[in-house]
Every structure is written in structure tokens, then in C-alpha cells.
C-alpha positions in Angstrom: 13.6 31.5 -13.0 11.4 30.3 -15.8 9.2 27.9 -13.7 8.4 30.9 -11.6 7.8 33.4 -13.8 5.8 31.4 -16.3 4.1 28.9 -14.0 2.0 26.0 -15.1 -1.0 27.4 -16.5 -2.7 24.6 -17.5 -2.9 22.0 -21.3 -4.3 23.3 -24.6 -4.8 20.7 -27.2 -2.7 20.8 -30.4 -3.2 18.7 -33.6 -0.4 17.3 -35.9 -0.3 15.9 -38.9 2.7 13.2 -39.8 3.3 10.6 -42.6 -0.6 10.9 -43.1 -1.4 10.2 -39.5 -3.3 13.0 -37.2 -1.9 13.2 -33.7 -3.3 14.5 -31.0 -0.8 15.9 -28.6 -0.9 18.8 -25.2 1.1 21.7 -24.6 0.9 24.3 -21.7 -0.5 27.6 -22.5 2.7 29.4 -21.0 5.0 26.8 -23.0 5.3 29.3 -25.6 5.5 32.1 -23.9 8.4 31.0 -21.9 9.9 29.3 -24.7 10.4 32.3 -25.9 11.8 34.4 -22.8 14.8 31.5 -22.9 15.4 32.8 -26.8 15.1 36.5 -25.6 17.4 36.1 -22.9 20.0 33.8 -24.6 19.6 36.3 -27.5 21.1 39.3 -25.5 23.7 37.2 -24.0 25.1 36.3 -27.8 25.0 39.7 -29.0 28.1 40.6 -26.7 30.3 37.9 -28.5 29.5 39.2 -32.5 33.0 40.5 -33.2 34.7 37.9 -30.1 37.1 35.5 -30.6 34.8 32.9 -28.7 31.9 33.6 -31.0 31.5 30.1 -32.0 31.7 28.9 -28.2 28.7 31.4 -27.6 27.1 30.3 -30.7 26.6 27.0 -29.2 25.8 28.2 -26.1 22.8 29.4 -27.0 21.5 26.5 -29.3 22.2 24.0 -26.1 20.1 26.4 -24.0 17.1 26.3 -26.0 17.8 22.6 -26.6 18.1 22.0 -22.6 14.3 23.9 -22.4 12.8 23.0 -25.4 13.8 19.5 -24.6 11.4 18.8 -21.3 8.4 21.1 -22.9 8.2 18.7 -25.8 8.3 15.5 -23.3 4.3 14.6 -24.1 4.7 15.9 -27.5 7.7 13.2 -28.3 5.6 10.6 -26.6 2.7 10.8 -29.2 4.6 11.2 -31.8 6.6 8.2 -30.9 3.3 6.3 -30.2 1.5 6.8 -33.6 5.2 6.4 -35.6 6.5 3.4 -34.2 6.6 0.3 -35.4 5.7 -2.7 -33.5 8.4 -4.3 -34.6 11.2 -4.1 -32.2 13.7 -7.2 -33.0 17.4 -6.4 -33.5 17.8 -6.3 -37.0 15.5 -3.9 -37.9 16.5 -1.1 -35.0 18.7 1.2 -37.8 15.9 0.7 -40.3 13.0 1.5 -37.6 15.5 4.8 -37.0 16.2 5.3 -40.6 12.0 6.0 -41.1 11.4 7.7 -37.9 13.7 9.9 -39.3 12.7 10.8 -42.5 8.9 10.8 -41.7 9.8 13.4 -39.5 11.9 15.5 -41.8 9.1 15.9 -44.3 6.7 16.8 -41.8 9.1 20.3 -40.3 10.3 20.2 -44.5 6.1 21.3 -44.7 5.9 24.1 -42.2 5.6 27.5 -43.5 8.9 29.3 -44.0 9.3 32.8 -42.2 12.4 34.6 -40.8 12.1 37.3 -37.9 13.4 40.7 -38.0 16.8 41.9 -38.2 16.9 43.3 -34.9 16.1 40.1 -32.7 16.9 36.8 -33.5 14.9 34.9 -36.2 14.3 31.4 -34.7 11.3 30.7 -33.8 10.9 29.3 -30.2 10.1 25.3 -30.6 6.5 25.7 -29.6 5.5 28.1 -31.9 7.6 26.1 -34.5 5.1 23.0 -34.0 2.0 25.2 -33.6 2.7 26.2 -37.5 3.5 29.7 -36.8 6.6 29.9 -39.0 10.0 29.0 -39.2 13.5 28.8 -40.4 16.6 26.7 -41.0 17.9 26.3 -37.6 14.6 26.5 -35.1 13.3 23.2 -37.0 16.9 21.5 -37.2 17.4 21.9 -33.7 13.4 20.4 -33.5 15.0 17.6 -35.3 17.4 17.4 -33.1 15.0 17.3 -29.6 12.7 14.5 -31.3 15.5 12.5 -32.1 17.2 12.8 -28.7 13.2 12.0 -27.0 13.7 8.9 -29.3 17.4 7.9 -27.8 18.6 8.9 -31.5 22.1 10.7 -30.6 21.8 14.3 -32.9 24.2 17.8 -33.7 23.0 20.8 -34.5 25.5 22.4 -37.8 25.4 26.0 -38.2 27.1 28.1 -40.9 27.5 31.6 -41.0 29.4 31.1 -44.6 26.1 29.5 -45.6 24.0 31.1 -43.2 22.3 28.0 -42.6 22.0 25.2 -40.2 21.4 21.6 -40.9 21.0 18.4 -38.7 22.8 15.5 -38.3 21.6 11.9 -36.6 23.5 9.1 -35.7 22.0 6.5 -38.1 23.8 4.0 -40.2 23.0 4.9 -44.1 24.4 6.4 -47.1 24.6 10.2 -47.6 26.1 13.1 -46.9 27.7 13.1 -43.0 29.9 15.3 -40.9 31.9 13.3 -38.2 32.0 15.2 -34.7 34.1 13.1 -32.3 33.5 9.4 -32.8 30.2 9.9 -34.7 29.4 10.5 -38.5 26.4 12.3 -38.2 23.8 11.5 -41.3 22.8 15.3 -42.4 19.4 16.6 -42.8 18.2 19.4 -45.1 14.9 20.7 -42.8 14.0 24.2 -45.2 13.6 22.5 -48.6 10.6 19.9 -49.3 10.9 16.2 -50.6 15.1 16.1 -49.8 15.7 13.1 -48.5 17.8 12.2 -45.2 21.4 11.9 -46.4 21.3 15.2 -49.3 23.0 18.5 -48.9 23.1 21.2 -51.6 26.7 20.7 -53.2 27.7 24.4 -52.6 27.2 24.0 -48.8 29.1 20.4 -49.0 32.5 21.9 -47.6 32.4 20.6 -43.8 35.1 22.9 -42.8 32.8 25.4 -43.5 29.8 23.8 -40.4 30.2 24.7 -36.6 29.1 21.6 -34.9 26.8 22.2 -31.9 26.9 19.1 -29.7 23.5 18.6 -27.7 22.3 18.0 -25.1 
């Protein structure tokens, strides 16, 4: 239904800046735009479930369907990241360190986009297009970000939401100290995407309680 409404409608160029490096990546003109009719739609769908017992089931509905969309528009995006991050390096030992930096150079760089929360009447994330172009953002639009590059880079990731905290975090499965919530077989290392220079691994002490995170499993 997307693909038909919002057809192809052709690249604009978009410039990043990570670790120091500037990337030049594409995006279609109508990513954003349709990016954000998934949010809309997925939006109105969660409202029905506010006072439900299956609230956390729709919860995580609609993170995974703006994961599952977001996911292909960033394809070319990932790639030159990827390409202008990676290390040439690629023997066997150094795979969890090569991880552990992709990681954390691309925390700092969503850590530096400009915070902003929507209104109270429609949902405040900020479709993943818009989220890169630097037009504002909050807690869980650039976790789940995270969460798409990591998964581009075959980096298995969780979304965690709180509505105790009202906050959502990332985890990744990388091998390191720090802070981690285990979903299934995996202890997820947590990322803190809203406040700068917090390293992979760090979580504010009052939102430490894991009991207290609803873990969205992507894709």
C-alpha cells in the first residue's frame, strides 16, 4: 500500500557527518513522507490498546513496523556508512572489537542530533528519515535508528521501552562490560542515545531496574 501510494520519486543527496568523517549518502524524496504515513497509521492502531491488557504486545507492534520499513529505506544509507566506518581489518580476533567501535561511533553521532518531542496529540517519534536529515528527535526514534544500523551491519539489536521511565534505550549483541538486559539467550549491551559523551555500556542508575524495560525484539 505504501509502494503505491508514495511511489519512487526519485534520489536527493544527504550529507552526514560521523567520527569526523563526511558521508555522502541518497535518499528518495518520498522516503520521508511515507516513512511517516507507516508512523501515522501504526499510531492509530496503538491508540485502541492504551488502557488493554495487551498494551505491551501492541507496543511492540508498532516499533517492529517502523523497524520492518525503516529498515529497506536506509539500505544505501547503511552501505556508506558501513563503507567510510569500517575497518579493513577483518581477521577473527578483532570482529567484537571492530563491533565494539562501530558501535560507539555511531552512538555519538544520533547522541548529537537536536532533541525535540512532538505534540501530545500524535505520537512524538520522529520517522527515521527525518531523524537522519537533523530534523529532531527523541529517545526511542534514534534507539530504534540504532537498532536498523546495527541490524544492516549483521549486529543482532532490541529495542527497550519504559513507560515507568518513559524512555527507550538500545541494546546490541556485543561482548563488553556494562550495563545489559538479557532477552532470550542474549545479553544485550545497552545504549543511552538522548544524552552526549555516554559511553556504550552506561545507563542512568535510576532507570537500572530491568524489570522495569519492555523488550521489543526486531526485526
Amino acid at each position: 500500500i505504501t509502494d503505491c501510494t508514495f511511489p519512487k520519486e526519485g534520489e536527493q543527496n544527504l550529507q552526514l557527518k560521523i567520527d569526523g568523517k563526511n558521508i555522502s549518502t541518497k535518499i528518495d524524496k518520498r522516503d520521508s513522507a511515507a516513512a511517516q504515513f507507516i508512523i501515522d497509521c501504526e499510531y492509530s492502531v496503538l491508540k485502541f490498546y492504551a488502557n488493554n491488557p495487551k498494551k505491551n504486545e501492541a507496543w511492540s507492534r508498532y516499533y517492529r513496523m517502523i523497524f520492518r520499513d525503516s529498515y529497506g529505506r536506509l539500505d544505501s544509507v547503511a552501505k556508506d556508512i558501513h563503507s567510510a566506518l569500517a575497518n579493513d581489518k577483518t581477521s577473527e580476533q578483532n570482529v567484537e572489537n571492530s563491533k565494539l567501535k562501530l558501535n560507539a561511533q555511531l552512538l555519538e553521532w544520533v547522541q548529537n542530533f537536536e532533541y525535540k518531542r512532538g505534540a501530545a496529540d500524535e505520537s512524538d517519534f520522529t520517522n527515521l528519515i527525518d531523524c537522519i536529515s537533523g530534523k529532531g528527535s527523541d529517545c526511542d526514534s534514534r534507539s530504534l535508528l540504532m537498532c536498523v544500523m546495527l541490524e544492516h551491519y549483521g549486529i543482532k539489536s532490541a529495542l527497550f521501552i519504559s513507560q515507568i521511565y518513559s524512555h527507550s534505550v538500545y541494546g546490541a549483541d556485543i561482548k563488553a562490560d556494562g550495563a545489559k538486559i538479557k532477552s532470550g539467550t542474549i545479553d544485550f549491551l545497552l545504549g543511552e542515545t538522548t544524552a552526549k559523551g555516554i559511553k556504550p555500556g552506561l545507563i542512568a542508575q535510576n532507570m537500572s531496574e530491568t524489570s522495569n524495560w519492555i523488550t521489543v525484539n526486531l526485526p
